[in-house]
N, CA and C atoms of all chains as a GROMACS GRO file, in nm:
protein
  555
    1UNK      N    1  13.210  10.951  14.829
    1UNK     CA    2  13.301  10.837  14.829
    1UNK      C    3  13.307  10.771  14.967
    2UNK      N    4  13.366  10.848  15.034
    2UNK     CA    5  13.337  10.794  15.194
    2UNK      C    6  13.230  10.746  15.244
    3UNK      N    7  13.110  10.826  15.203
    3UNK     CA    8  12.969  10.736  15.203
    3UNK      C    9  12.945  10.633  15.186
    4UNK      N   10  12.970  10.606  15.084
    4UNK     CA   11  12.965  10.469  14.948
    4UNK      C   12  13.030  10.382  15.070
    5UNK      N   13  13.160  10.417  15.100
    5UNK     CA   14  13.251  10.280  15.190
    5UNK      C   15  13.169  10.269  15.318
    6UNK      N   16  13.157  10.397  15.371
    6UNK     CA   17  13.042  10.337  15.481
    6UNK      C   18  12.980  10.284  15.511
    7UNK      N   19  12.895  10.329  15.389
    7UNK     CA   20  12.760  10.219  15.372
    7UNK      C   21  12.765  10.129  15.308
    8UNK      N   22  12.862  10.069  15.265
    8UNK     CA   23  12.886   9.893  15.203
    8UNK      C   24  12.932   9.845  15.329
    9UNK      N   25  13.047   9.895  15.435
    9UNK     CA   26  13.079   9.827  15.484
    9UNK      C   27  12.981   9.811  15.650
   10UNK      N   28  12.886   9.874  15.644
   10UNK     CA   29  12.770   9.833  15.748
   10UNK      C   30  12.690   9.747  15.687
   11UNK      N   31  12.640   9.757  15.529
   11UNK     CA   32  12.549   9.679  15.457
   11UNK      C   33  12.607   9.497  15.491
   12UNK      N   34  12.751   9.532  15.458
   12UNK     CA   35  12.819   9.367  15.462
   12UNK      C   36  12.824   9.304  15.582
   13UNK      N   37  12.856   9.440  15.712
   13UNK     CA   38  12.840   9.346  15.871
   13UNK      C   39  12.725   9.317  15.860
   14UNK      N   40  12.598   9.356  15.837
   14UNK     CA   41  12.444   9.312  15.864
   14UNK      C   42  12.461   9.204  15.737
   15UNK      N   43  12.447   9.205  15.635
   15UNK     CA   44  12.461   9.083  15.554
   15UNK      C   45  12.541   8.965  15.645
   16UNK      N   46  12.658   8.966  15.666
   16UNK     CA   47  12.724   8.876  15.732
   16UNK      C   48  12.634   8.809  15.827
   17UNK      N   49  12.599   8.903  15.949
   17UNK     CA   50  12.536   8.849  16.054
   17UNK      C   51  12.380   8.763  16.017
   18UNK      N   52  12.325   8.844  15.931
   18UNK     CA   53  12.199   8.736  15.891
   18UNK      C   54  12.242   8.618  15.844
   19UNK      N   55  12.330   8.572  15.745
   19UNK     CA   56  12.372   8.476  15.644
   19UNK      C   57  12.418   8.385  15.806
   20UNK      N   58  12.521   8.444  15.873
   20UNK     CA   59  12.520   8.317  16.013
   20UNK      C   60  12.389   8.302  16.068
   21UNK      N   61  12.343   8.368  16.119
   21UNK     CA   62  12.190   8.365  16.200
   21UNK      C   63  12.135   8.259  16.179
   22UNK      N   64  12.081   8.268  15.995
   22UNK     CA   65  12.028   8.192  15.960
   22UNK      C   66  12.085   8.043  15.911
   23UNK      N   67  12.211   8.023  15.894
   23UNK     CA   68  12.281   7.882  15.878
   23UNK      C   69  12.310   7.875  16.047
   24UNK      N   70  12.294   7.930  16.139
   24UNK     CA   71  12.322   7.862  16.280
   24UNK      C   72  12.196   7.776  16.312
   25UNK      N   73  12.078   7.905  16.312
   25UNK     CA   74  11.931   7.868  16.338
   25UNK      C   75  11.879   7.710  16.243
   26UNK      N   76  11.978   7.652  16.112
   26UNK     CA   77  11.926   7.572  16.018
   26UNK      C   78  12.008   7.434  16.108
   27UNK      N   79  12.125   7.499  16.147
   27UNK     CA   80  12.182   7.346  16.245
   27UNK      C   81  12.158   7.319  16.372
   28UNK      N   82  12.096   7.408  16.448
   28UNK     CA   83  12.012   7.376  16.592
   28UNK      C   84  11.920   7.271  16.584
   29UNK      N   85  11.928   7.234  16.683
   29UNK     CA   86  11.795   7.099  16.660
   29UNK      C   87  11.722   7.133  16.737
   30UNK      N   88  11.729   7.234  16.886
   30UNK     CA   89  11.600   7.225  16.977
   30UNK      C   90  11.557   7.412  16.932
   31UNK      N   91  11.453   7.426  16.966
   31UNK     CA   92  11.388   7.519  16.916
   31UNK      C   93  11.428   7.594  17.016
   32UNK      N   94  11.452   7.602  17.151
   32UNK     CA   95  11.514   7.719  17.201
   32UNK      C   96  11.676   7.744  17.138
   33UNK      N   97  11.733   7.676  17.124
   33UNK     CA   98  11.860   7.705  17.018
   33UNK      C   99  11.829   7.780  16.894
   34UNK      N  100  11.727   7.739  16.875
   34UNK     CA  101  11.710   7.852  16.678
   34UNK      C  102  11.692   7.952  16.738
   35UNK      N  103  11.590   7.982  16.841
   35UNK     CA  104  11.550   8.131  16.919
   35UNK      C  105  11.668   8.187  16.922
   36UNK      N  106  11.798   8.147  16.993
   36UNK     CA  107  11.914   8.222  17.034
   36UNK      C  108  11.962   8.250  16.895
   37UNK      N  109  11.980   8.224  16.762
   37UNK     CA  110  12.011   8.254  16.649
   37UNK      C  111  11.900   8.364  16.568
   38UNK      N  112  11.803   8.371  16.610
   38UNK     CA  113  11.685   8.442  16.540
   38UNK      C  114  11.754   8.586  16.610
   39UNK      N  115  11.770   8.612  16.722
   39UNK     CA  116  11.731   8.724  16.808
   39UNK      C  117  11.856   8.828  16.729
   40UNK      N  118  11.978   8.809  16.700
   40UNK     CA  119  12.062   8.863  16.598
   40UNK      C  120  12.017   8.921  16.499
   41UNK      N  121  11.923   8.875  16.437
   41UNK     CA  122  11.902   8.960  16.305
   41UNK      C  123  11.812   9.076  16.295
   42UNK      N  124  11.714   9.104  16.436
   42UNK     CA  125  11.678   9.199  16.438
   42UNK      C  126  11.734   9.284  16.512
   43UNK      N  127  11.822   9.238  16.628
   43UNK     CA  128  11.856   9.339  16.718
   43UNK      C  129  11.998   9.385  16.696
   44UNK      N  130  12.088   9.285  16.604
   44UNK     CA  131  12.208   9.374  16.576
   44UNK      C  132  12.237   9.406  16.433
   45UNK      N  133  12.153   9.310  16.325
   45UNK     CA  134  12.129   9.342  16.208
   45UNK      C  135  12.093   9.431  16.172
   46UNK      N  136  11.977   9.401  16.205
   46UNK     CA  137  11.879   9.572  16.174
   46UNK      C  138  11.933   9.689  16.153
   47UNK      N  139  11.971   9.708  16.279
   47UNK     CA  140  12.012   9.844  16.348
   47UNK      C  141  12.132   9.929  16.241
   48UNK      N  142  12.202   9.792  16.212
   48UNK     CA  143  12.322   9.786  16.114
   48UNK      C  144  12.276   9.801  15.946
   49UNK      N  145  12.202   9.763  15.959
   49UNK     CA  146  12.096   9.746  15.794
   49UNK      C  147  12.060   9.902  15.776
   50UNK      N  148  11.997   9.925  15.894
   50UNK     CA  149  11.930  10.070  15.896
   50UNK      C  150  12.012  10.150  15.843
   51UNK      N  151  12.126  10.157  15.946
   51UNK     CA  152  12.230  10.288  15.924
   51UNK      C  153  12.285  10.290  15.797
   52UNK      N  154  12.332  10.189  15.759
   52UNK     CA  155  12.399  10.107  15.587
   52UNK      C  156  12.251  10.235  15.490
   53UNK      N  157  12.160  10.164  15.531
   53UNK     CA  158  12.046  10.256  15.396
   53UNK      C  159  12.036  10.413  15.447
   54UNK      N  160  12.023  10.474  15.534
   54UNK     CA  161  12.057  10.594  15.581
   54UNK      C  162  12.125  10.637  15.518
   55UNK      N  163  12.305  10.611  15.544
   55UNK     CA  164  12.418  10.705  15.527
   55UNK      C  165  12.375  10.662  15.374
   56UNK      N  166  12.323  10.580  15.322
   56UNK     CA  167  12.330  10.558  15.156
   56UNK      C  168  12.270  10.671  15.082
   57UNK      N  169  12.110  10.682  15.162
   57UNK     CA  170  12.012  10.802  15.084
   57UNK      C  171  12.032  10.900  15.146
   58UNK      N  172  12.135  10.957  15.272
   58UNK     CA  173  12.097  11.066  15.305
   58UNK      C  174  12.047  11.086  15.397
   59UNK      N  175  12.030  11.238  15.512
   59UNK     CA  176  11.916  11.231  15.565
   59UNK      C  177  11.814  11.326  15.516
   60UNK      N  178  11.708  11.295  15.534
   60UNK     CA  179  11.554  11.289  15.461
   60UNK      C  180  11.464  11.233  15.512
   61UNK      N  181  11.333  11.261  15.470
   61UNK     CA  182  11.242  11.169  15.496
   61UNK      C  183  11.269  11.010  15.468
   62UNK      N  184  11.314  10.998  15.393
   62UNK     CA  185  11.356  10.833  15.354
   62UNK      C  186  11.433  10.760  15.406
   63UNK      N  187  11.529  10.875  15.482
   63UNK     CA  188  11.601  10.762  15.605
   63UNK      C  189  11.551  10.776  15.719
   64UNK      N  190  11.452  10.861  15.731
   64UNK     CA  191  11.379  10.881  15.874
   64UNK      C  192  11.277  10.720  15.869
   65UNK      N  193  11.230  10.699  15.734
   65UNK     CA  194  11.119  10.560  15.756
   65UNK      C  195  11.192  10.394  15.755
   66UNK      N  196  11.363  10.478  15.665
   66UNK     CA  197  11.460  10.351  15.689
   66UNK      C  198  11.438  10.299  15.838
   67UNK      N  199  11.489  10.408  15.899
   67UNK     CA  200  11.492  10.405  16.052
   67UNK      C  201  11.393  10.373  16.167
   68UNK      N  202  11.328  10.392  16.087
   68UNK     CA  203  11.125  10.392  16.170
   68UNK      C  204  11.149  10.210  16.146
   69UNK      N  205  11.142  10.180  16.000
   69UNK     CA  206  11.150  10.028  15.966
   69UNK      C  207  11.203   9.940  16.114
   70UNK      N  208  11.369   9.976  16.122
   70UNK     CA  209  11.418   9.893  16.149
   70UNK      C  210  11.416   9.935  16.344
   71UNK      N  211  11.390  10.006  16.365
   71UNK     CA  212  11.337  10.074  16.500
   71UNK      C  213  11.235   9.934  16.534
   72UNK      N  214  11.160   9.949  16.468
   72UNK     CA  215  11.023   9.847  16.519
   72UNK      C  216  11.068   9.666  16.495
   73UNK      N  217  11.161   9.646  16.374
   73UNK     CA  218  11.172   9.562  16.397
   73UNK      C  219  11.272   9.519  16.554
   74UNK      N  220  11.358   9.615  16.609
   74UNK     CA  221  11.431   9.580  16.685
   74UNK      C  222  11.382   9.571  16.823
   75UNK      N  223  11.239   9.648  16.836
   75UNK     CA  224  11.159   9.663  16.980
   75UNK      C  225  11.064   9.578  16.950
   76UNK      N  226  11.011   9.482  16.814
   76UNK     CA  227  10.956   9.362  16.835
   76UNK      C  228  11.005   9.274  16.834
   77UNK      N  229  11.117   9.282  16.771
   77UNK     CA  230  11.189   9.153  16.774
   77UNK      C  231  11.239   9.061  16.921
   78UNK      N  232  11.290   9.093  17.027
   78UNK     CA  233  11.316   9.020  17.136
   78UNK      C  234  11.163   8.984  17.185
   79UNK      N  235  11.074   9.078  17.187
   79UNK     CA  236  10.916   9.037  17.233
   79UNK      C  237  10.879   8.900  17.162
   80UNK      N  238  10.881   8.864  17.046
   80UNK     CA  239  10.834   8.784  16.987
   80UNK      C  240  10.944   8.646  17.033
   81UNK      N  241  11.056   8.705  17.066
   81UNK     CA  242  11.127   8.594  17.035
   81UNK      C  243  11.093   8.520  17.205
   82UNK      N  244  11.084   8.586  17.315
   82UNK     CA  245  11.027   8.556  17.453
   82UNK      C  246  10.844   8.480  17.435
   83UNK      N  247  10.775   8.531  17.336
   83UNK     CA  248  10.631   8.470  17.371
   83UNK      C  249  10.660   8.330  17.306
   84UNK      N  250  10.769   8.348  17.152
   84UNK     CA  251  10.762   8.192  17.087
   84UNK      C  252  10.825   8.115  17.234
   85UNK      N  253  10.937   8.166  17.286
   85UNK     CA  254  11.007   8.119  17.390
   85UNK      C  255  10.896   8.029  17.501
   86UNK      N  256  10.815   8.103  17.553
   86UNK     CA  257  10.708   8.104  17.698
   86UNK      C  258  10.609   8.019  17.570
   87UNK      N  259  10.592   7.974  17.511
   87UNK     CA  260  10.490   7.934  17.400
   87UNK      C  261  10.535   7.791  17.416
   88UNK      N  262  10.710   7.793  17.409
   88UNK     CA  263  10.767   7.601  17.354
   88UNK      C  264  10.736   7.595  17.494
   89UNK      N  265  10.818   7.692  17.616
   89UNK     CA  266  10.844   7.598  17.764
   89UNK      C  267  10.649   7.574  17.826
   90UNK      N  268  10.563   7.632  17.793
   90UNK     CA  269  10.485   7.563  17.802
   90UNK      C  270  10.387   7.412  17.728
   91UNK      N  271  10.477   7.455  17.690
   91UNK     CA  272  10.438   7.338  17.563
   91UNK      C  273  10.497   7.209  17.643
   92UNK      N  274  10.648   7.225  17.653
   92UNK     CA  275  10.701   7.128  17.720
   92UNK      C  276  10.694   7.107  17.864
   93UNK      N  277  10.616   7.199  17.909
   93UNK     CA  278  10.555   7.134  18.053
   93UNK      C  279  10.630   7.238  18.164
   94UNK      N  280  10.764   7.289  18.135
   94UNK     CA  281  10.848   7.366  18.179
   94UNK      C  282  10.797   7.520  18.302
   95UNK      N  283  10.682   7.517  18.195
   95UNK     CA  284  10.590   7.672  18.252
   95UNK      C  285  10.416   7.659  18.236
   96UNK      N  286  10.377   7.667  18.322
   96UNK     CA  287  10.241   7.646  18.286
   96UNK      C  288  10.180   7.757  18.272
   97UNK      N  289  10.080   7.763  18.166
   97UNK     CA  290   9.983   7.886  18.093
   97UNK      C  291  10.015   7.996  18.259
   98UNK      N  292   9.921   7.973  18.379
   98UNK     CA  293   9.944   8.082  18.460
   98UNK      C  294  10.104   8.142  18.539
   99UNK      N  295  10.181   8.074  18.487
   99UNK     CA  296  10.308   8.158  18.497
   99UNK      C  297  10.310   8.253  18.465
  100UNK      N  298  10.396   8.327  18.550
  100UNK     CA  299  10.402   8.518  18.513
  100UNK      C  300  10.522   8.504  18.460
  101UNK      N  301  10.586   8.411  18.464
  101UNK     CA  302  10.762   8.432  18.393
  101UNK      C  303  10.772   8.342  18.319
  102UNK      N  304  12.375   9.602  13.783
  102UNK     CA  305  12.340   9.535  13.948
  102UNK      C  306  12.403   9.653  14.077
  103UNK      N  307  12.314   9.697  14.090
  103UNK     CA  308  12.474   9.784  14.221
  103UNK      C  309  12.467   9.663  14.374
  104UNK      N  310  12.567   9.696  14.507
  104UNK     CA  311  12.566   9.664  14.588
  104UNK      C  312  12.390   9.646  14.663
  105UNK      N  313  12.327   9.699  14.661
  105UNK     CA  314  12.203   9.686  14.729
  105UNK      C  315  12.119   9.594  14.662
  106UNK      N  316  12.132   9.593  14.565
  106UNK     CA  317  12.037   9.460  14.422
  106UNK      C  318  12.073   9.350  14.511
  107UNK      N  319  12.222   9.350  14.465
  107UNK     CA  320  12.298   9.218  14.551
  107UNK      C  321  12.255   9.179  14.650
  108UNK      N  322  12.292   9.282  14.742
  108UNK     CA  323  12.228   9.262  14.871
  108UNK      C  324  12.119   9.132  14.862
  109UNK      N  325  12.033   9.225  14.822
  109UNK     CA  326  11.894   9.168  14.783
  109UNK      C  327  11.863   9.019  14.742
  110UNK      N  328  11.937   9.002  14.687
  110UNK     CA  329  11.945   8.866  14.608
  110UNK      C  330  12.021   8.754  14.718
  111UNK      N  331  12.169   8.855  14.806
  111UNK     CA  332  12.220   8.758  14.838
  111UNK      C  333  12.104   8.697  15.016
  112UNK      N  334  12.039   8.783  15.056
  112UNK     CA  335  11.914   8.796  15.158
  112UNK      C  336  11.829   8.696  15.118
  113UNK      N  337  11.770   8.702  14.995
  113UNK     CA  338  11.655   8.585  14.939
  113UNK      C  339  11.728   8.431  14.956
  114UNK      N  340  11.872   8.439  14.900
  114UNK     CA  341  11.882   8.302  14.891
  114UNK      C  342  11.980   8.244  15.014
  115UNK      N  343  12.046   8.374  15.062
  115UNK     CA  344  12.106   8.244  15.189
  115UNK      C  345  12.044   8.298  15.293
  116UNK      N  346  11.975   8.402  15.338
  116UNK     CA  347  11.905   8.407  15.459
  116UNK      C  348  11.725   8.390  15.448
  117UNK      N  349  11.624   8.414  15.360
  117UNK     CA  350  11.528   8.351  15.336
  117UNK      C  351  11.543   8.184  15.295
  118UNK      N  352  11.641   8.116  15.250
  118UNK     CA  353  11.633   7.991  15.206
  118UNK      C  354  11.646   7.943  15.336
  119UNK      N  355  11.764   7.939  15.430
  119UNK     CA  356  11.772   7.838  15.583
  119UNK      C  357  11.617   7.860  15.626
  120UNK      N  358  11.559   8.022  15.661
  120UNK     CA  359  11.473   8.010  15.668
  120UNK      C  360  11.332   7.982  15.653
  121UNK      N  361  11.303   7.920  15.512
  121UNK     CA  362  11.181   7.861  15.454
  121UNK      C  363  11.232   7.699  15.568
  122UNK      N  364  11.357   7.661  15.538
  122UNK     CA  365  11.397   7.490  15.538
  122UNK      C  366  11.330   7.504  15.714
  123UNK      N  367  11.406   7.589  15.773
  123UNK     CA  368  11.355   7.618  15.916
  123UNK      C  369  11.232   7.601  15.922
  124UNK      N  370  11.110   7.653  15.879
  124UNK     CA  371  10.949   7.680  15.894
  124UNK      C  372  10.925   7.560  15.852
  125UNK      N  373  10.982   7.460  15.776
  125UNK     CA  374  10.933   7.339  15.672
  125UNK      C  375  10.961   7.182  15.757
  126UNK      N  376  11.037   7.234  15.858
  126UNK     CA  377  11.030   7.116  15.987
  126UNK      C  378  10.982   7.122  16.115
  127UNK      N  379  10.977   7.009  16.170
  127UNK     CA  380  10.943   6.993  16.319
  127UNK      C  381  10.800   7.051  16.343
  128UNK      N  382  10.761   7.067  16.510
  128UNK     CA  383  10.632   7.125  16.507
  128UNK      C  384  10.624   7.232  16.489
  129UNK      N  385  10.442   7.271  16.534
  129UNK     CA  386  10.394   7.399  16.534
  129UNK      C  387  10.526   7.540  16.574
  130UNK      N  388  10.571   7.509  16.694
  130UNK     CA  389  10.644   7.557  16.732
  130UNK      C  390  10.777   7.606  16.634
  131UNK      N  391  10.809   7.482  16.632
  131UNK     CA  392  10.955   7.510  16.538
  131UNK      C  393  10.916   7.618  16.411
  132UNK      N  394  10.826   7.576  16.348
  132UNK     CA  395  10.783   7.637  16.271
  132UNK      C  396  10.791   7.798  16.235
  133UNK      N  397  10.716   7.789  16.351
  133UNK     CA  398  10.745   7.929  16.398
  133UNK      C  399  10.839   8.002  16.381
  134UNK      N  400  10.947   7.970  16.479
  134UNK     CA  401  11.045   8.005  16.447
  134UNK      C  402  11.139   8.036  16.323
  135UNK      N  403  11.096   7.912  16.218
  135UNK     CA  404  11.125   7.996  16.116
  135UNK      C  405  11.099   8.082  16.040
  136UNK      N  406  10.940   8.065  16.093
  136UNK     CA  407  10.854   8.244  16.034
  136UNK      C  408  10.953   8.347  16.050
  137UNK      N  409  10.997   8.361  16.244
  137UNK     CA  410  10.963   8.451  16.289
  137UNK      C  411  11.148   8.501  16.214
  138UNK      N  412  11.230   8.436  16.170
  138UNK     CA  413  11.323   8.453  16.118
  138UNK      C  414  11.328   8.486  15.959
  139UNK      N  415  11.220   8.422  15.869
  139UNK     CA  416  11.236   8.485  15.759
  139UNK      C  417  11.119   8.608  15.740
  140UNK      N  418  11.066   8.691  15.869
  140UNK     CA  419  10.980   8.771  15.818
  140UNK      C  420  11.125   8.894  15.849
  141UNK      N  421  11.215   8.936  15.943
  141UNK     CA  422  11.290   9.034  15.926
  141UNK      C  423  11.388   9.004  15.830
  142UNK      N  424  11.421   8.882  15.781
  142UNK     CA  425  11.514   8.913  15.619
  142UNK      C  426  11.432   8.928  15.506
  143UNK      N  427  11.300   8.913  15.495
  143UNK     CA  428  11.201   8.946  15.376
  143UNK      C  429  11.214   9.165  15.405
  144UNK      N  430  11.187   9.156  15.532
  144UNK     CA  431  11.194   9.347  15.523
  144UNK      C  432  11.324   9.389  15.507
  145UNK      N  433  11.429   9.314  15.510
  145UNK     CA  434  11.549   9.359  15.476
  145UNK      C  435  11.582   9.372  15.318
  146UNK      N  436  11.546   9.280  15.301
  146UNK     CA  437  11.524   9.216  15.136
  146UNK      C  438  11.472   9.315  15.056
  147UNK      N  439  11.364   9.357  15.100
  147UNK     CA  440  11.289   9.458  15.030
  147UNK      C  441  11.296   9.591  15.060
  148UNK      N  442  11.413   9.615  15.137
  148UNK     CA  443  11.417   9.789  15.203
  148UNK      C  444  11.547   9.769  15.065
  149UNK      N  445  11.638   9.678  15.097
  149UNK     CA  446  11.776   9.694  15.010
  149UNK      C  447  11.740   9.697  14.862
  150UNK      N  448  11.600   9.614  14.826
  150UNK     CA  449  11.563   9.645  14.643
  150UNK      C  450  11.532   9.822  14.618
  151UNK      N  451  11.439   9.854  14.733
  151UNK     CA  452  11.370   9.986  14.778
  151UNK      C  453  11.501  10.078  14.725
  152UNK      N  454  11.591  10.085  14.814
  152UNK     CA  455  11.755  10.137  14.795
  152UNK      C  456  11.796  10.093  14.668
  153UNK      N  457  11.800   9.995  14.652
  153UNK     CA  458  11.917   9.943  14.521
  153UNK      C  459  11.857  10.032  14.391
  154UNK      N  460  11.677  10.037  14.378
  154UNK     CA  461  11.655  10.060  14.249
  154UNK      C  462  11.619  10.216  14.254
  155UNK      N  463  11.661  10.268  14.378
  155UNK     CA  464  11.637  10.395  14.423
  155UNK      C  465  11.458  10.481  14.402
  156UNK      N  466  11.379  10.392  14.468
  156UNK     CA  467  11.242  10.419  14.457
  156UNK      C  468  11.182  10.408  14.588
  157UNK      N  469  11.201  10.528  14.678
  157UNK     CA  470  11.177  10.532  14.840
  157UNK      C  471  11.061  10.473  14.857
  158UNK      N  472  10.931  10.482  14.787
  158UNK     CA  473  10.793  10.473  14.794
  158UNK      C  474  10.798  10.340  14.787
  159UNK      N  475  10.834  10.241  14.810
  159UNK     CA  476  10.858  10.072  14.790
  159UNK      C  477  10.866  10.061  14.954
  160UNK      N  478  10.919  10.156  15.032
  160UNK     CA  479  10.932  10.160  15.139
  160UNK      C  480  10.840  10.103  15.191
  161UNK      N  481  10.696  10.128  15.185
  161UNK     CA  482  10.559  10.112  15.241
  161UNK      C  483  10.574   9.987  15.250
  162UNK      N  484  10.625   9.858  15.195
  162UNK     CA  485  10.592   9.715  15.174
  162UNK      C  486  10.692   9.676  15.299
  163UNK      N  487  10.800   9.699  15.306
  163UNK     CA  488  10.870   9.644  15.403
  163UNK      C  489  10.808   9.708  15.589
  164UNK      N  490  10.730   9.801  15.561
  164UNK     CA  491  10.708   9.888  15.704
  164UNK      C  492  10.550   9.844  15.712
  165UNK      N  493  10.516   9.772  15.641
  165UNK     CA  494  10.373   9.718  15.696
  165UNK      C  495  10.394   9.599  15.665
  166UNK      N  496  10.506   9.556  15.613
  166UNK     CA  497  10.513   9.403  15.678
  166UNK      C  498  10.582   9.386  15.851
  167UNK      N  499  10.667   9.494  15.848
  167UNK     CA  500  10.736   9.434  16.010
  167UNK      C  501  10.613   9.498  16.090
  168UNK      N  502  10.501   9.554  16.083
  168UNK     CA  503  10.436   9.606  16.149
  168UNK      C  504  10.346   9.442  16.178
  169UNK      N  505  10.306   9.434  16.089
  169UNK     CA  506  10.189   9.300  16.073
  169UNK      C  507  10.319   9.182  16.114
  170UNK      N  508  10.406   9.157  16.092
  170UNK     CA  509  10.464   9.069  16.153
  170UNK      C  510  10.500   9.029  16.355
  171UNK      N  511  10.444   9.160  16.357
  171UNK     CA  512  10.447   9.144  16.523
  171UNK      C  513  10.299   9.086  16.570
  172UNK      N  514  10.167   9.133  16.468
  172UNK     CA  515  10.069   9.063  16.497
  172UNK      C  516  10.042   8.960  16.471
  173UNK      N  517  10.112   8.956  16.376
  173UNK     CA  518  10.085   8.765  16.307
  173UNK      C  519  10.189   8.662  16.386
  174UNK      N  520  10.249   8.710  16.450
  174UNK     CA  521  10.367   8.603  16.538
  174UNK      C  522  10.340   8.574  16.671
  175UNK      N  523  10.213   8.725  16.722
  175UNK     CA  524  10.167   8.692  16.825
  175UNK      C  525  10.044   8.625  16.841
  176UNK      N  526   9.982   8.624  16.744
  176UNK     CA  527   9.866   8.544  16.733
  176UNK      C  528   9.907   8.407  16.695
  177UNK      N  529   9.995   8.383  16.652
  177UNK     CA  530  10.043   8.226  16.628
  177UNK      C  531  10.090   8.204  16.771
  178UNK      N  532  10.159   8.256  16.853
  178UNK     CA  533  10.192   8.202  16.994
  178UNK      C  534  10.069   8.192  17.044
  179UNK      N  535  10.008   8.257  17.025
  179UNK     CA  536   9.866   8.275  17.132
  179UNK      C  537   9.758   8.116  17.046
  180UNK      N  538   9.787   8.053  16.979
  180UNK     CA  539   9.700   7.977  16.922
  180UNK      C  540   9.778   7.846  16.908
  181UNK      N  541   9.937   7.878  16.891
  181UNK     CA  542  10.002   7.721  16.948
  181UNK      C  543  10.043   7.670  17.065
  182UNK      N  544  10.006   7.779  17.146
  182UNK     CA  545  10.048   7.758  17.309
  182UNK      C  546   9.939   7.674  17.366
  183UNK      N  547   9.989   7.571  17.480
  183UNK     CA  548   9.859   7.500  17.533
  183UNK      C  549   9.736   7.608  17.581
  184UNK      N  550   9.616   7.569  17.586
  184UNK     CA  551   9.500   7.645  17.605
  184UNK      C  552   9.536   7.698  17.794
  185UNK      N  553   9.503   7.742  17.828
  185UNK     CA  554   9.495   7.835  17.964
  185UNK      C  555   9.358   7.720  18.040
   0.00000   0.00000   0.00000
């Protein structure tokens, strides 16, 4: 029983936070603004998603790959969100290809 | 339906939908961005069906998509970024 509430009520903070993420990221107009809305759903979602399916199945192998899942999305997720980042400001002139930052 | 179906359903349509509309404007770039936003609610999407219909082995689809989603997002930066 206590499980069950646990894990709905982590399932619903990570639900919550994607459902904004993604209606923030839909009303930004400059693409470094959607970036700042993207970076939420892997790094505090996830994490929150994860634990929600964990305490649900248990621990086991099956929440060990829950966890593996959302592990990787959370150590790729800021990476990706910095190269799209270094990708626009060169684009816009901001950083040129041999910038180290 | 339990809570995780839901889940599921409610992931496809309000956090995959901003994000298709996201990928479906502006440039290369923007674009992107909305990839790079509806590829972690597609593995969410599909870990919570994984859970909901209680069939762990479904697992595999969501853990080789976020795997391939780090290569496919970096190879799109690396190919919409100005040339070096």
């Amino acid at each position: 029983m206590i499980r069950t509430v646990v894990s709905d009520a982590l399932l619903s903070a990570s639900l919550l936070i994607v459902v904004l993420s993604a209606v923030g990221a839909l009303t930004m107009r400059t693409t470094f603004g959607r970036l700042h809305y993207v970076a939420p759903v892997t790094t505090v979602a996830g994490p929150l998603f994860g634990a929600a399916a964990a305490v649900r199945t248990g621990w086991g192998i099956t929440a060990g790959l829950e966890i593996l899942i959302v592990v990787i999305m959370a150590l790729s997720g800021p990476v990706l969100e910095i190269a799209t980042g270094r990708a626009e400001a060169q684009q816009q002139g901001v950083l040129t290809p041999e910038s180290p930052s | 339906m339990n809570a995780w179906i839901a889940a599921s359903a409610v992931l496809l349509v309000a956090g995959l939908g901003p994000a298709l509309v996201v990928g479906s404007r502006g440039d290369g770039i923007a674009r992107l961005v909305g990839l790079q936003l509806a590829s972690p609610v597609a593995v969410f999407a599909l870990m919570a069906f994984s859970v909901g219909v209680n069939q762990p082995s479904y697992l595999i689809v969501p853990l080789v998509l976020a795997v391939l989603n780090v290569v496919g997002t970096l190879v799109y930066t690396r190919l919409l970024g100005p040339r070096a």
